[in-house]
N, C-alpha and C positions, 0 to 999 in steps of 0.2 A: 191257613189252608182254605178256609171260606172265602177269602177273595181269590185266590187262586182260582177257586173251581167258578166263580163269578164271572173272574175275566177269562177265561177259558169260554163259558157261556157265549159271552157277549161279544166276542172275536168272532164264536162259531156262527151267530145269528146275525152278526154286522155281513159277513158273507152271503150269506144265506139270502140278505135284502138284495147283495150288488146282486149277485146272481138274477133273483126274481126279476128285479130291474130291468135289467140288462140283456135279457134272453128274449125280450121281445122288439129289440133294438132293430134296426138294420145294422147301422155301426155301433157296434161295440165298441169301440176304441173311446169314439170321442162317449158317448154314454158315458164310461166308466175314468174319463178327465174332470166330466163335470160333477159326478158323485164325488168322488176323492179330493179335487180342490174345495166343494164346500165340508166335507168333511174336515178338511185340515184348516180352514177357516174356523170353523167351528171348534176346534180341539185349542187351537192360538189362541181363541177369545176364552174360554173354558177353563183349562189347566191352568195359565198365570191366577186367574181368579181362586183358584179355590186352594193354590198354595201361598195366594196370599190373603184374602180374608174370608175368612170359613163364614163369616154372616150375611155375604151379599151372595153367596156360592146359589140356591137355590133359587132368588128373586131373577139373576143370570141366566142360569138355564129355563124358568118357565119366560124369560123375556122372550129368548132364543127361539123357544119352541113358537112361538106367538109369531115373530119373524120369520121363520120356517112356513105357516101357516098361510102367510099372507103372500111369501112368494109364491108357494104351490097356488093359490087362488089367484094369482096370475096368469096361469094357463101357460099352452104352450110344453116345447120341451125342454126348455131351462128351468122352467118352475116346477118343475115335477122332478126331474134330476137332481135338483138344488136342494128341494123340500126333503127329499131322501135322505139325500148327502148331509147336510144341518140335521137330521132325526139321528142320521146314522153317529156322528158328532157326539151327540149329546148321550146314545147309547151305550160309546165307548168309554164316556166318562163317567158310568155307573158304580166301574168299580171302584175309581178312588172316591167317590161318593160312600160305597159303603163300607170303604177303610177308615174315609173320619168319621164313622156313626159312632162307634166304639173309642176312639182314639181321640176324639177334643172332650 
């Protein structure tokens, strides 16, 4: 039930970011191609990992975040898009994060 209302959470607040993002766009369109592709980058890199080894799972996501870091500090509006999208990534993968706290 606690990851339920977890990922409920974090669906609600992943939105919540495109939204922010993206409302100050001109195009919206392309905006929210480029959150959604590094987010789904991000989830590719992310899920295989942490279904398959639970001890590299967290070294992975602060690498990520670091990576995310450095593209936003790129400037521009791919790195700022990007850097969302990679945060946004990484937020969606909280909840099976705190389904193996209890579970390994």
């Amino acid at each position: 039930m606690n990851v339920l209302l977890i990922t409920i959470l974090c669906i609600a607040l992943y939105w919540l970011m495109i939204w922010f993002t993206t409302k100050s766009q001109e195009n919206k369109i392309h905006a929210l191609k480029w959150i959604l592709q590094a987010t789904l980058g991000t989830l590719c890199v992310l899920w295989p990992i942490i279904l398959i080894n639970k001890f590299w799972v967290l070294f992975v996501a602060a690498l990520t975040l670091v990576f995310a870091t450095y593209i936003g500090s790129q400037g521009g509006l791919f790195g700022r898009l990007s850097k969302n999208g990679i945060y946004g990534g990484v937020w969606l993968s909280i909840p099976l994060y705190v389904y193996l706290l209890p579970n390994t």
